[in-house]
N, CA and C atoms as an extended XYZ file, in Angstrom:
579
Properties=species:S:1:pos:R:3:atomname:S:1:resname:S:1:resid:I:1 pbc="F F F"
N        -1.379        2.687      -31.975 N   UNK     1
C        -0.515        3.372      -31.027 CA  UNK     1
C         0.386        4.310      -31.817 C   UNK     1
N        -0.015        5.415      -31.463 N   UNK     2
C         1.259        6.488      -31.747 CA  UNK     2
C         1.587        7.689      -30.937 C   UNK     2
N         2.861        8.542      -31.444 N   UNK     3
C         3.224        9.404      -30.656 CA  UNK     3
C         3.259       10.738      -30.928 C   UNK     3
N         2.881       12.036      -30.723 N   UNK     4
C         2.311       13.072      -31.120 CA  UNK     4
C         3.366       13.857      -30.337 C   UNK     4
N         4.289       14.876      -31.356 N   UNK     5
C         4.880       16.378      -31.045 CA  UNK     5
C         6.217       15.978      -31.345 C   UNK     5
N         7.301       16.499      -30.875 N   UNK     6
C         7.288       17.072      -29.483 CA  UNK     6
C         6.175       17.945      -29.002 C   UNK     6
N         5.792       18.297      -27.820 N   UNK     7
C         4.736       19.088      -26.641 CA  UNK     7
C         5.605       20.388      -26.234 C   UNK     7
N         5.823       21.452      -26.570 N   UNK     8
C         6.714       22.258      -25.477 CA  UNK     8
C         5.925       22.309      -23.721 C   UNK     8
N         6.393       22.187      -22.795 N   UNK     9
C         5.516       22.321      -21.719 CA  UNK     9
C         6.319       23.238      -21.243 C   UNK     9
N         5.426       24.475      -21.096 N   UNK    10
C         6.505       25.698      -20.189 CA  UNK    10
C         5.737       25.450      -18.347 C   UNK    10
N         6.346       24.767      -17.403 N   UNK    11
C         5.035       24.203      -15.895 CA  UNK    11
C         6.555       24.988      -15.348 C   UNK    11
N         5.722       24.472      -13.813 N   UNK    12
C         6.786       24.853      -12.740 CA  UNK    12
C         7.428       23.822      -12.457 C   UNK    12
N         6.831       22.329      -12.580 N   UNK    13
C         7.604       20.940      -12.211 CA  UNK    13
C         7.639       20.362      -13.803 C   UNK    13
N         6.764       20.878      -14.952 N   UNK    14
C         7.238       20.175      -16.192 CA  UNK    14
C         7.734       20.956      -17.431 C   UNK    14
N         9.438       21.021      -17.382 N   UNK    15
C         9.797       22.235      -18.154 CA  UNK    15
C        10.513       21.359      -19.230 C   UNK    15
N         9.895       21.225      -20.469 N   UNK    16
C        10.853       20.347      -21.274 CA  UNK    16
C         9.632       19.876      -22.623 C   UNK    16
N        10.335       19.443      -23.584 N   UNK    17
C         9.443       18.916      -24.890 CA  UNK    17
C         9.231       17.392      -24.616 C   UNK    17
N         8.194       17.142      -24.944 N   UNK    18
C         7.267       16.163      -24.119 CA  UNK    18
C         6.611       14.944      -25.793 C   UNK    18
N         7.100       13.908      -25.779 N   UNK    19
C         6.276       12.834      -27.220 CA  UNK    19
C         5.122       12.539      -26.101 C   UNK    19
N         4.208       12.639      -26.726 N   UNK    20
C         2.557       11.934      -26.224 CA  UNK    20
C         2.456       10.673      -26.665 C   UNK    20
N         2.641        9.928      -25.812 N   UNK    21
C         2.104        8.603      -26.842 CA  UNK    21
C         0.020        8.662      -26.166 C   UNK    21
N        -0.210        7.911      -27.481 N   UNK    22
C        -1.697        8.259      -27.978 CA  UNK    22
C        -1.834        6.320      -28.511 C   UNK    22
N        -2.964        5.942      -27.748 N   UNK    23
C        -3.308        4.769      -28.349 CA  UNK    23
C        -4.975        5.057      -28.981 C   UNK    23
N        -5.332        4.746      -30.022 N   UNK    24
C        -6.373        4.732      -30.427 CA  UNK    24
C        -6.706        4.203      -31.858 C   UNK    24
N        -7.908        3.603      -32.430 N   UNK    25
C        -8.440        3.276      -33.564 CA  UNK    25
C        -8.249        4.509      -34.621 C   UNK    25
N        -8.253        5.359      -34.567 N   UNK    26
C        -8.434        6.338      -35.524 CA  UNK    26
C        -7.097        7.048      -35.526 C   UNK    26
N        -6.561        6.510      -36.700 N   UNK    27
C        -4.829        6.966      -37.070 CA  UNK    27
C        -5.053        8.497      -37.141 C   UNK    27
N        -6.025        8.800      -37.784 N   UNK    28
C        -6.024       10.665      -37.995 CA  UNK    28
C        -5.862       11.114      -36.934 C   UNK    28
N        -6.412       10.970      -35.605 N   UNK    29
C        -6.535       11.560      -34.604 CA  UNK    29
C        -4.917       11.654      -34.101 C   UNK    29
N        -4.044       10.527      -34.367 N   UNK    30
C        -2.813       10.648      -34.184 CA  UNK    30
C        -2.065       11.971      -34.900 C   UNK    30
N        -2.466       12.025      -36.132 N   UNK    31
C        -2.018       12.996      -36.904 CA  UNK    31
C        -2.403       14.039      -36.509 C   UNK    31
N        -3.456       14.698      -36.167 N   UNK    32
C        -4.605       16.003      -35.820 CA  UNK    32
C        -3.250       15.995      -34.474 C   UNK    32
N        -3.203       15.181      -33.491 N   UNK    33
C        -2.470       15.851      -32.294 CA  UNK    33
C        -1.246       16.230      -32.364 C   UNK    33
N        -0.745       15.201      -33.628 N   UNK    34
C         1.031       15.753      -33.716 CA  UNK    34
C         1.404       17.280      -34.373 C   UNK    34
N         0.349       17.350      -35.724 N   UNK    35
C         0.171       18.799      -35.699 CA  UNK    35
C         0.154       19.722      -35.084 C   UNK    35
N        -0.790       19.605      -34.078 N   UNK    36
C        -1.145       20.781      -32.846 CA  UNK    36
C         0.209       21.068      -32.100 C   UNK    36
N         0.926       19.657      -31.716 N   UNK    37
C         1.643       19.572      -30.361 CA  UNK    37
C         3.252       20.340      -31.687 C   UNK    37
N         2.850       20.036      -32.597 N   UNK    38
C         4.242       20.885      -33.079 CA  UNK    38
C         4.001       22.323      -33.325 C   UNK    38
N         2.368       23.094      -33.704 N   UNK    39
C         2.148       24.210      -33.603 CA  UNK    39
C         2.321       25.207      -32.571 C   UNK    39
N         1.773       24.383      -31.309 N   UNK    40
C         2.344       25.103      -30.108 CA  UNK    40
C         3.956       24.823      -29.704 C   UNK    40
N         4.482       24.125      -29.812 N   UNK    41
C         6.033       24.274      -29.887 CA  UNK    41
C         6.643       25.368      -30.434 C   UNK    41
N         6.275       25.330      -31.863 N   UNK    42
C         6.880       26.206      -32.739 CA  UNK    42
C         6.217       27.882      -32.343 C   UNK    42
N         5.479       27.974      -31.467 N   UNK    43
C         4.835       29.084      -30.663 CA  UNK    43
C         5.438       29.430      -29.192 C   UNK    43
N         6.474       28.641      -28.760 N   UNK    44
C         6.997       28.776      -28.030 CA  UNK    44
C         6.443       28.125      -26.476 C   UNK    44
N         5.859       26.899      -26.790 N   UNK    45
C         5.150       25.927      -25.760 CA  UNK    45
C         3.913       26.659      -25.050 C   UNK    45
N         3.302       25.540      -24.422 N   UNK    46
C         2.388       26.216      -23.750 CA  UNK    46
C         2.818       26.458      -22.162 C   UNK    46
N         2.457       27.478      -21.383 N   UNK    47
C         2.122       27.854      -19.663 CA  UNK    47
C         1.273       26.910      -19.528 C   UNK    47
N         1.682       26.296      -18.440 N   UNK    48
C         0.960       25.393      -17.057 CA  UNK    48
C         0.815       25.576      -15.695 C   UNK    48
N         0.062       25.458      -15.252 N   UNK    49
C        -0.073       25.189      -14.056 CA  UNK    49
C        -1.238       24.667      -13.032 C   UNK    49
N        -0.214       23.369      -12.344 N   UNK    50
C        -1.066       22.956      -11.771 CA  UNK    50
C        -1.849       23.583      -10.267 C   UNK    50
N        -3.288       23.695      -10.597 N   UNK    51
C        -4.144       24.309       -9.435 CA  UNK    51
C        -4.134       23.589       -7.857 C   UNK    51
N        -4.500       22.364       -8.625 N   UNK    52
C        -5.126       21.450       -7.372 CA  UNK    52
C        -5.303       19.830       -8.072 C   UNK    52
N        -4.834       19.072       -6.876 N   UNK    53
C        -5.298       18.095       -6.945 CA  UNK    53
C        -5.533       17.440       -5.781 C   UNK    53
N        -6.296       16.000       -6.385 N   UNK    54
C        -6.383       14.906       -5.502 CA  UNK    54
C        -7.831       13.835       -5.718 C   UNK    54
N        -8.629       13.132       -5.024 N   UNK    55
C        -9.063       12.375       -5.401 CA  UNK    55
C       -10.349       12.210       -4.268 C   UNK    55
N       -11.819       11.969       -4.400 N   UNK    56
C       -12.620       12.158       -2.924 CA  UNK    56
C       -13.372       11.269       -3.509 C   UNK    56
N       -14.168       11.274       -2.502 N   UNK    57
C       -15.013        9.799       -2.338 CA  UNK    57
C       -15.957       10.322       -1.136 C   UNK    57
N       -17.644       10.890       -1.372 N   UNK    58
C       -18.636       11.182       -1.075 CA  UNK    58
C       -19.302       10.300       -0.020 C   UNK    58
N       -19.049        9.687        1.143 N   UNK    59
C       -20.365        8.926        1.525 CA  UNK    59
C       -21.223       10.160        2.360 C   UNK    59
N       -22.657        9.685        2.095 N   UNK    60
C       -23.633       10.459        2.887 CA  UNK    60
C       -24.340        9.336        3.866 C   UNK    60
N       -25.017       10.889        5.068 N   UNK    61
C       -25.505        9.959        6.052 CA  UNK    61
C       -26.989       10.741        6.311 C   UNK    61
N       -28.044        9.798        6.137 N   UNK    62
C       -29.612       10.803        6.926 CA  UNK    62
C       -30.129       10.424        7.866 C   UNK    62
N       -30.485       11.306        8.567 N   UNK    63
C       -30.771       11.454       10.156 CA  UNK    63
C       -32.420       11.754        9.902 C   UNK    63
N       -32.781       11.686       11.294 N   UNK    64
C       -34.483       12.347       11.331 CA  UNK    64
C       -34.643       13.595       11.190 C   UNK    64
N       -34.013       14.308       11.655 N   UNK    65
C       -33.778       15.709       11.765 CA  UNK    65
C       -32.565       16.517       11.555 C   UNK    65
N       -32.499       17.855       11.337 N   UNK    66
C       -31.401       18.496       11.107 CA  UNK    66
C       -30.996       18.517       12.319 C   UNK    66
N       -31.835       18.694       13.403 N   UNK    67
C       -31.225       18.209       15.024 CA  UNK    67
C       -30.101       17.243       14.849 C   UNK    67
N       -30.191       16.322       14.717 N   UNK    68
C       -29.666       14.911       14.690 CA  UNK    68
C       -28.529       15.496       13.641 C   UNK    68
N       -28.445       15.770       12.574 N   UNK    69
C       -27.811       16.484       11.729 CA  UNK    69
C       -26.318       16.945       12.437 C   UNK    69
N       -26.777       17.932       13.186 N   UNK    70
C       -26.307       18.307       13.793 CA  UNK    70
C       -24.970       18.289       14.657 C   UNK    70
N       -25.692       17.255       15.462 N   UNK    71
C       -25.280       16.452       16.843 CA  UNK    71
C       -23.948       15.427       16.090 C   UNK    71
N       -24.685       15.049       14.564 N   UNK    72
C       -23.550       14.027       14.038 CA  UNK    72
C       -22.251       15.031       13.680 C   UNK    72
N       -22.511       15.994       12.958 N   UNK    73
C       -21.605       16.601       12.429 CA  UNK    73
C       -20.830       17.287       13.958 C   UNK    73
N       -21.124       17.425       14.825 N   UNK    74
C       -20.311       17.837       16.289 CA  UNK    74
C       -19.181       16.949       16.453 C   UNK    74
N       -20.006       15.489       16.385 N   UNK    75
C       -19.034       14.518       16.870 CA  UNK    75
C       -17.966       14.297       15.560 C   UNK    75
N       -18.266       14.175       14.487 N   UNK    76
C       -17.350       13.474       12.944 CA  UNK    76
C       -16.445       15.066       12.991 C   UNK    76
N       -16.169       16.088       13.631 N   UNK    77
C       -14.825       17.323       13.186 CA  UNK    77
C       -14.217       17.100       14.739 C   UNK    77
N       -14.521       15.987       15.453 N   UNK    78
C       -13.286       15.919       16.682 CA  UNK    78
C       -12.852       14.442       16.320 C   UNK    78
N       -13.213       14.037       15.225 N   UNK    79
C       -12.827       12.166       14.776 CA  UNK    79
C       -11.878       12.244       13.753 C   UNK    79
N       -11.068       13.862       12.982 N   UNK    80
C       -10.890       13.961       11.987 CA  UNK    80
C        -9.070       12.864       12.209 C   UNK    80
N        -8.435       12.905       13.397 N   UNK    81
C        -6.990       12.217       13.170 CA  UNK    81
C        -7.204       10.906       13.121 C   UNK    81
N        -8.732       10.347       13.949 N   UNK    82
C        -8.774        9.137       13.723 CA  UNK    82
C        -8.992        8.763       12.410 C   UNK    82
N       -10.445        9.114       11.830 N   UNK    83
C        -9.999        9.003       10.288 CA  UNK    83
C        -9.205        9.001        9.493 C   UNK    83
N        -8.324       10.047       10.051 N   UNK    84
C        -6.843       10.243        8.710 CA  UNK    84
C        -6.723        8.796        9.039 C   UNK    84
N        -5.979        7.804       10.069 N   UNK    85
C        -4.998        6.938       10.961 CA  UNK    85
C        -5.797        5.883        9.884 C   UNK    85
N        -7.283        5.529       10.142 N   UNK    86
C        -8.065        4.337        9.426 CA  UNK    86
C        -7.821        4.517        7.963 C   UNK    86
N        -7.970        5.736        7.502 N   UNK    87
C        -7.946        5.544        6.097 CA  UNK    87
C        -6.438        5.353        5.715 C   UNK    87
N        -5.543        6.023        6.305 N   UNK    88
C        -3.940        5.602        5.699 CA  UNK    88
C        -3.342        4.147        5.583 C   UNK    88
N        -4.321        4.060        6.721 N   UNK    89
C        -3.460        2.326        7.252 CA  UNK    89
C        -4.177        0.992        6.415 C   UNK    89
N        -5.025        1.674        5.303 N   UNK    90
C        -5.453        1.011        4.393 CA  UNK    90
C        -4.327        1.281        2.941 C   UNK    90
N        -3.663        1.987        2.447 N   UNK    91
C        -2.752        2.429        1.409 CA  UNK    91
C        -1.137        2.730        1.670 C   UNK    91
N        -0.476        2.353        0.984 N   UNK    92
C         1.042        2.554        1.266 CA  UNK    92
C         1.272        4.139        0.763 C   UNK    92
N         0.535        4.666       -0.199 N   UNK    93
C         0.502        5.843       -1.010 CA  UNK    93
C        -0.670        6.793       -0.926 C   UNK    93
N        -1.610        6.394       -0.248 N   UNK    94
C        -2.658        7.520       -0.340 CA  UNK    94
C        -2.612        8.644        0.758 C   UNK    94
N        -2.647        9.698        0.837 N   UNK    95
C        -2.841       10.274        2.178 CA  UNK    95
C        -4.022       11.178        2.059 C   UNK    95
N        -4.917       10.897        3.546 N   UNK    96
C        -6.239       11.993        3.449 CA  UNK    96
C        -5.644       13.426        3.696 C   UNK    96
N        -6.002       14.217        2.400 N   UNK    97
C        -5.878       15.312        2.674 CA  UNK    97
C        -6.425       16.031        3.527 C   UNK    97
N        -7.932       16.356        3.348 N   UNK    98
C        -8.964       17.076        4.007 CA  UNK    98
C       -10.403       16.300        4.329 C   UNK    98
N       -11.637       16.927        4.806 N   UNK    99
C       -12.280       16.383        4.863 CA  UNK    99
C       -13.408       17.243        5.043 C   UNK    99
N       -14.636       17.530        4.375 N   UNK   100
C       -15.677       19.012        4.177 CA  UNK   100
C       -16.583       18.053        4.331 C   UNK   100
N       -17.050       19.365        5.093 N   UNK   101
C       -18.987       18.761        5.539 CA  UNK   101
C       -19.874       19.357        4.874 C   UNK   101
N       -20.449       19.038        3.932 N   UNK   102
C       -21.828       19.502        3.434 CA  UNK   102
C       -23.068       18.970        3.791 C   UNK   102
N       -23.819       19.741        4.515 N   UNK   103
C       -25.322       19.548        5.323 CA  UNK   103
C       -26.252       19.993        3.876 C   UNK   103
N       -27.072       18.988        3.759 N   UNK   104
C       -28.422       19.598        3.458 CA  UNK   104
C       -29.532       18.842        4.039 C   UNK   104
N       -29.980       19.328        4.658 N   UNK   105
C       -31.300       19.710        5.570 CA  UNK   105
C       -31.067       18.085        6.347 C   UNK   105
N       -31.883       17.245        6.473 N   UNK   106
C       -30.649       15.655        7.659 CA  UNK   106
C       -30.050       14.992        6.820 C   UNK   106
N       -29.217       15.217        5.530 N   UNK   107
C       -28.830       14.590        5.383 CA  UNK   107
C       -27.136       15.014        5.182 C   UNK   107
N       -26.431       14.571        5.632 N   UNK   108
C       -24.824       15.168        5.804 CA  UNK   108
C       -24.040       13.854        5.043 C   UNK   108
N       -23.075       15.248        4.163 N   UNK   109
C       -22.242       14.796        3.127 CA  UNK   109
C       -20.830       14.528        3.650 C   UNK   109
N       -20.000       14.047        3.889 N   UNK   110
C       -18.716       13.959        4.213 CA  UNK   110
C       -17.913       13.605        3.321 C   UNK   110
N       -16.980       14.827        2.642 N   UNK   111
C       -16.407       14.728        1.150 CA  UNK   111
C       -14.815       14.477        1.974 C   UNK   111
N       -14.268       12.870        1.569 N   UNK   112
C       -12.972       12.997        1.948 CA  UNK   112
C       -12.085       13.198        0.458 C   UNK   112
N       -10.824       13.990        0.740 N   UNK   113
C       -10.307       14.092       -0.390 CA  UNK   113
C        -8.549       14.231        0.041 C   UNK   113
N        -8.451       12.978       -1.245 N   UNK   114
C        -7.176       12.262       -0.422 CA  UNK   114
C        -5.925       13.106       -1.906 C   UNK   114
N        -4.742       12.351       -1.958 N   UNK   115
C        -3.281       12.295       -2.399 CA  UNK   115
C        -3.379       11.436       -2.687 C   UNK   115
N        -3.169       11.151       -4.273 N   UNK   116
C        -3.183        9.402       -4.007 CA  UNK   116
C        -1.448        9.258       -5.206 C   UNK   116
N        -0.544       10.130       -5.052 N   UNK   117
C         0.540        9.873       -5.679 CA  UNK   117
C         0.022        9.652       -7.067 C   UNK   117
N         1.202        8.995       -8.033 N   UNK   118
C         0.960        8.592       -9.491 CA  UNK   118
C        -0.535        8.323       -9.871 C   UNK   118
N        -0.783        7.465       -8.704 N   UNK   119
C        -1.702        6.951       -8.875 CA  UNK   119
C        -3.444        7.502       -9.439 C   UNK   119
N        -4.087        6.958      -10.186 N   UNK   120
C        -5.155        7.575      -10.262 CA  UNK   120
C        -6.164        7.319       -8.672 C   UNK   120
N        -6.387        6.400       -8.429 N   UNK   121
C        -6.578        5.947       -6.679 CA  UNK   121
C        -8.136        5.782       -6.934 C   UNK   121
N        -8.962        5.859       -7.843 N   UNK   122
C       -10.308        5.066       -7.574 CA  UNK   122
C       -10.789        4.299       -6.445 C   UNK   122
N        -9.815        3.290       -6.643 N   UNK   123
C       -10.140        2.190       -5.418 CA  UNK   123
C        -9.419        2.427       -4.343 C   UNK   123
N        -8.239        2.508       -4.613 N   UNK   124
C        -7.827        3.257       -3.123 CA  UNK   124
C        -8.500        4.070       -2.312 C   UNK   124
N        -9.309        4.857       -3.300 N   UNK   125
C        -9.786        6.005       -2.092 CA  UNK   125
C       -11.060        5.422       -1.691 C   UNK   125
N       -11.392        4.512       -2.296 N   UNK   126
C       -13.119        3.706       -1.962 CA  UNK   126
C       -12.736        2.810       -0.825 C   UNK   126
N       -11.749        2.130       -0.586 N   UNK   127
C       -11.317        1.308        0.377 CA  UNK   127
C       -10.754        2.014        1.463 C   UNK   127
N       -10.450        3.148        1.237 N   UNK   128
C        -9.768        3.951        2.452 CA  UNK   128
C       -11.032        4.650        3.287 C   UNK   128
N       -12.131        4.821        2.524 N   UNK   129
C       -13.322        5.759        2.900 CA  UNK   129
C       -14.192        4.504        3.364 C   UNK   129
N       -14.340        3.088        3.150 N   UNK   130
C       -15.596        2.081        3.298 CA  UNK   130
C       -14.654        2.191        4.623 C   UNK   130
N       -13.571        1.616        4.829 N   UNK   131
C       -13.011        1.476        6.485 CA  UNK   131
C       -13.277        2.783        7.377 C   UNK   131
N       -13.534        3.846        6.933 N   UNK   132
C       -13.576        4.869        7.589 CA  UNK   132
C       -15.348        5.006        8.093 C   UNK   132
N       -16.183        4.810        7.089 N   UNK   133
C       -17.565        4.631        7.157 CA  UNK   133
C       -17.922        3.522        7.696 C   UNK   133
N       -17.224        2.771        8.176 N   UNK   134
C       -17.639        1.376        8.739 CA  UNK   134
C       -17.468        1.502       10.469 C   UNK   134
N       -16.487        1.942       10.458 N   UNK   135
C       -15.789        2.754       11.604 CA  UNK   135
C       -17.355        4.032       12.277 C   UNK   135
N       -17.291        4.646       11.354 N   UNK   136
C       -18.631        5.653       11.551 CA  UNK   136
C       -20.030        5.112       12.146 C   UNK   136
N       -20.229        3.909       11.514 N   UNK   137
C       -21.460        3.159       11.651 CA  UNK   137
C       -21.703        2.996       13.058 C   UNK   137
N       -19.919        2.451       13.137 N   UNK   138
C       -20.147        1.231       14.347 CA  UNK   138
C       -20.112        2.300       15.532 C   UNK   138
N       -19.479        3.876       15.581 N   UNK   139
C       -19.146        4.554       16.552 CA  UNK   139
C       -19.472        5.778       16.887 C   UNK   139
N       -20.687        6.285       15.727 N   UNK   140
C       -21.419        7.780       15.974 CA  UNK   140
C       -22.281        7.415       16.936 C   UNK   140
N       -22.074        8.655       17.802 N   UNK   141
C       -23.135        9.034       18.514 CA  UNK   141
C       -24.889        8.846       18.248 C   UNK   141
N       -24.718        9.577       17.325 N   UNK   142
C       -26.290        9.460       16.637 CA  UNK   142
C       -26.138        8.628       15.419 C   UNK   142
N       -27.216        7.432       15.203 N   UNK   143
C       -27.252        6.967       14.432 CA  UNK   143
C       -28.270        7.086       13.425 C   UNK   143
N       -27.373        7.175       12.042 N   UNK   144
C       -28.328        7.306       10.900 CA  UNK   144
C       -29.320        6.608       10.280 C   UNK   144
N       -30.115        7.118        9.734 N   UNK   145
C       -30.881        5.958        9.499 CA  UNK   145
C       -31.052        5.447        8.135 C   UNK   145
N       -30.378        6.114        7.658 N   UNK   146
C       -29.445        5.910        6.382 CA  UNK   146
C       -28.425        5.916        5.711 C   UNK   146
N       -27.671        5.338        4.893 N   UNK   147
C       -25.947        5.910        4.917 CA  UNK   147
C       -25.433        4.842        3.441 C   UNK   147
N       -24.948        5.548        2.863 N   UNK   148
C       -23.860        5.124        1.515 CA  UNK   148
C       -22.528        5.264        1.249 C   UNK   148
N       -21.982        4.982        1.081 N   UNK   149
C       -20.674        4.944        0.591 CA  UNK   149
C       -20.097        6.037       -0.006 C   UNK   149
N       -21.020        6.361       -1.203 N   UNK   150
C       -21.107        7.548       -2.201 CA  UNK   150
C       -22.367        8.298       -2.629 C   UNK   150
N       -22.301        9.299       -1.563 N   UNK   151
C       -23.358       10.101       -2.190 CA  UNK   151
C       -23.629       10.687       -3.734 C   UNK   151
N       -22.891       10.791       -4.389 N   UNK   152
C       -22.932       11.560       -5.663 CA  UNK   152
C       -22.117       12.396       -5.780 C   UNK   152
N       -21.314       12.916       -4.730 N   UNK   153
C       -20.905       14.559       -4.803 CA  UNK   153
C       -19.548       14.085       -5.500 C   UNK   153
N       -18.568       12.735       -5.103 N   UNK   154
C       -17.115       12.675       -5.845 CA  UNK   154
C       -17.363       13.041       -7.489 C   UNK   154
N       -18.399       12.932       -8.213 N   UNK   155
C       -17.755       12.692       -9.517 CA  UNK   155
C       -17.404       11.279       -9.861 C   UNK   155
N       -17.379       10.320       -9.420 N   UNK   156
C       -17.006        8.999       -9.278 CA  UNK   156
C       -17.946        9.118      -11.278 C   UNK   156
N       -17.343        8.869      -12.630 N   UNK   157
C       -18.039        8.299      -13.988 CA  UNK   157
C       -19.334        9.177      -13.955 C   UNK   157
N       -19.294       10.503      -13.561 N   UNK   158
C       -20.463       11.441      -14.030 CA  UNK   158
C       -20.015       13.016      -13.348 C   UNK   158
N       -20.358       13.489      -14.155 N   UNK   159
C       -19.940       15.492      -13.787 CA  UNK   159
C       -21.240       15.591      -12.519 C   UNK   159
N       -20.871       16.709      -11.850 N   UNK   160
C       -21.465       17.041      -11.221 CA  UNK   160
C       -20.758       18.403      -10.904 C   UNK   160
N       -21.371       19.386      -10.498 N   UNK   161
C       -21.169       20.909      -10.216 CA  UNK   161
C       -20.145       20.820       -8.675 C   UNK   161
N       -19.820       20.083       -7.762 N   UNK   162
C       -19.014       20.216       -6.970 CA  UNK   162
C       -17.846       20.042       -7.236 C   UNK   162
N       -17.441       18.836       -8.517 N   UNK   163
C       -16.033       18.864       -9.043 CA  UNK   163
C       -15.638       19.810       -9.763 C   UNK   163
N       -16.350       20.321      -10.368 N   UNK   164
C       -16.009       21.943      -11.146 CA  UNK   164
C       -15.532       22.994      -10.062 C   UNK   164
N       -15.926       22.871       -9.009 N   UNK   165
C       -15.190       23.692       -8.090 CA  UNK   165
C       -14.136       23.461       -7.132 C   UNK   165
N       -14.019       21.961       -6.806 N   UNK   166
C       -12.953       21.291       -6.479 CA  UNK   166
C       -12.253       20.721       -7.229 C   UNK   166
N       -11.652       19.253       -7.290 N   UNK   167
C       -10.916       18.636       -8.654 CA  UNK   167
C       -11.212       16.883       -8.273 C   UNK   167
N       -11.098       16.685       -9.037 N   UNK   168
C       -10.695       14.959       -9.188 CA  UNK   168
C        -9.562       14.629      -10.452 C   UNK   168
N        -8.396       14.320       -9.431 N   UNK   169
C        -7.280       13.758      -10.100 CA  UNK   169
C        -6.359       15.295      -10.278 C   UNK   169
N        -6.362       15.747      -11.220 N   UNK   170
C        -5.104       16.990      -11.424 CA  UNK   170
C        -5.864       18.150      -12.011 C   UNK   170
N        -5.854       19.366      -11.509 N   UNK   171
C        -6.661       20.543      -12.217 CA  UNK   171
C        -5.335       21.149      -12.196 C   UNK   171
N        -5.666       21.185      -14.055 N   UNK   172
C        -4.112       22.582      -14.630 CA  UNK   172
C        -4.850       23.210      -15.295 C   UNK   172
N        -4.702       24.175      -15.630 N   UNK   173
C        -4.868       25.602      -16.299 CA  UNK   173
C        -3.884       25.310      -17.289 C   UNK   173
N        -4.043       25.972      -18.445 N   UNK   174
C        -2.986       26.223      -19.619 CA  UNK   174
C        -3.468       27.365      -20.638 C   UNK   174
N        -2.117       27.791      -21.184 N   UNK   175
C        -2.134       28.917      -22.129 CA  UNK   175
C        -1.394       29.174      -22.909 C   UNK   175
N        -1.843       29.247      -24.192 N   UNK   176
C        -1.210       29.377      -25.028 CA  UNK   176
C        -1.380       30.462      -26.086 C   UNK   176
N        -0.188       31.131      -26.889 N   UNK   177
C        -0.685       32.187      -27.522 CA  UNK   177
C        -0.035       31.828      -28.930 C   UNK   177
N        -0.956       31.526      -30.216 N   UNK   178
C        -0.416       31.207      -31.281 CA  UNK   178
C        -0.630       32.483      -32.468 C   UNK   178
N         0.842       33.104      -33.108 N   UNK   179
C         0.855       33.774      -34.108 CA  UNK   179
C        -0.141       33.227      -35.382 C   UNK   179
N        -0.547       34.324      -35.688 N   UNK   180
C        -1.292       34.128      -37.185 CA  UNK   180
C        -0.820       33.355      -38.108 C   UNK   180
N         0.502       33.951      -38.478 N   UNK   181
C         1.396       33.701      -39.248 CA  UNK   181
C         1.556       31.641      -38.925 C   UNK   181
N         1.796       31.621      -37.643 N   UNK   182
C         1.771       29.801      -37.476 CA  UNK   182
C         0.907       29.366      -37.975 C   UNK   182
N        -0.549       29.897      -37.127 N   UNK   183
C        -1.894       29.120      -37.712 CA  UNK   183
C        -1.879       28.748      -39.654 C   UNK   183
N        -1.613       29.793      -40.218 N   UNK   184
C        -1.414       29.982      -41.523 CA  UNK   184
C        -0.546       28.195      -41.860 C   UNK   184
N         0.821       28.446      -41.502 N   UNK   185
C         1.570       27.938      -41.544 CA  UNK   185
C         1.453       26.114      -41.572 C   UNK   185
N         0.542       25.835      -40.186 N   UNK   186
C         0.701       24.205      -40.241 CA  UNK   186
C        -1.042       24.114      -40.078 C   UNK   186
N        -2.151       24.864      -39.601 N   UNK   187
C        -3.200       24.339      -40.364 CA  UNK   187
C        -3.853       24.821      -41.846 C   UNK   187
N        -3.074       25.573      -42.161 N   UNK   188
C        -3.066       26.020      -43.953 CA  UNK   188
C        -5.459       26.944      -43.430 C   UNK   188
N        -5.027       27.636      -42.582 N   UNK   189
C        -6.009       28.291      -42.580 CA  UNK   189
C        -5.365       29.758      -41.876 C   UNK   189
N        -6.592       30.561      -41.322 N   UNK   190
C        -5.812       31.935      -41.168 CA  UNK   190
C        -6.975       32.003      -39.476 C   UNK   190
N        -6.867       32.471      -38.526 N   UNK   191
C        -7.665       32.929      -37.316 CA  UNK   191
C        -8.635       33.485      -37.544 C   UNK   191
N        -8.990       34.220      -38.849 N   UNK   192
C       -10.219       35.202      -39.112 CA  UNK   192
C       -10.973       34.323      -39.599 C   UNK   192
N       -10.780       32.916      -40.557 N   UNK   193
C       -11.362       32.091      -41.211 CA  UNK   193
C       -12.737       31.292      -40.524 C   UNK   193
């Protein structure tokens, strides 16, 4: 366990020099970050900002047809307050943000994507979405003839190309601009090197 910088953070909600604490086997790596986090300091911190966040949880549903497809996705965008109501009343802290429909051909994606505070919300948002899909089972119109929890699309312990365009957990941007003269200075190399 150690602690790396000060951090300068130049954000809109995090304006201040920041110790990292860092737990890990490999003491260097402690060292490699305290370096950095004092290079960009001494550069005058880095710009932040946060894009987007929050946290989703994929279940999919397949039908016989994109007909059927259809007909489901009619009924699940006039169910959207009931859902919010089921999934909240499962968490003291989570709130459903939104909720996107992705169709491909019968099989329909329903990406909920919640707030889950401090929290990272894994399970929160899996328990807020199984009551909501259980709810679905018992009360669509058309019934599927297949259905999961998690289609693939959250990102749930693997990349996938939809979180690159949405987020899971906190999407910040950052920037930083370091003089030559620094680089020189604390990694004893030069930018052209």
């Amino acid at each position: 366990v150690g602690l790396a910088g000060p951090l300068r953070i130049n954000g809109l909600f995090a304006n201040d020099d920041y110790l990292i604490p860092l737990a890990t086997t490999e003491a260097a790596l402690v060292a490699s970050y305290n370096r950095g986090s004092k290079l960009i300091t001494a550069s005058g911190g880095v710009s932040t900002l946060l894009i987007n966040e929050g946290v989703s949880r994929t279940p999919v549903f397949a039908f016989q047809s994109l007909s059927e497809s259809a007909q489901f996705v009619s009924w699940v965008v006039t169910q959207y307050e009931i859902f919010r109501k089921i999934a909240e009343s499962t968490t003291t802290h989570g709130k459903l943000k939104d909720i996107n429909v992705n169709i491909e051909g019968n099989h329909v994606y329903l990406v909920f994507e919640y707030l889950t505070g401090d929290a990272s919300g894994q399970n929160m948002v899996t328990i807020a979405t199984q009551n909501v899909f259980v709810y679905i089972l018992e009360h669509s119109p058309i019934a599927p003839v297949d259905a999961f929890l998690d289609g693939n699309l959250s990102g749930d312990k693997k990349a996938n190309a939809y979180t690159l365009r949405s987020v899971r957990g906190r999407k910040v941007s950052a920037d930083v601009t370091i003089p030559a003269e620094l680089v020189e200075q604390y990694l004893n190399t030069t930018p052209e090197a």
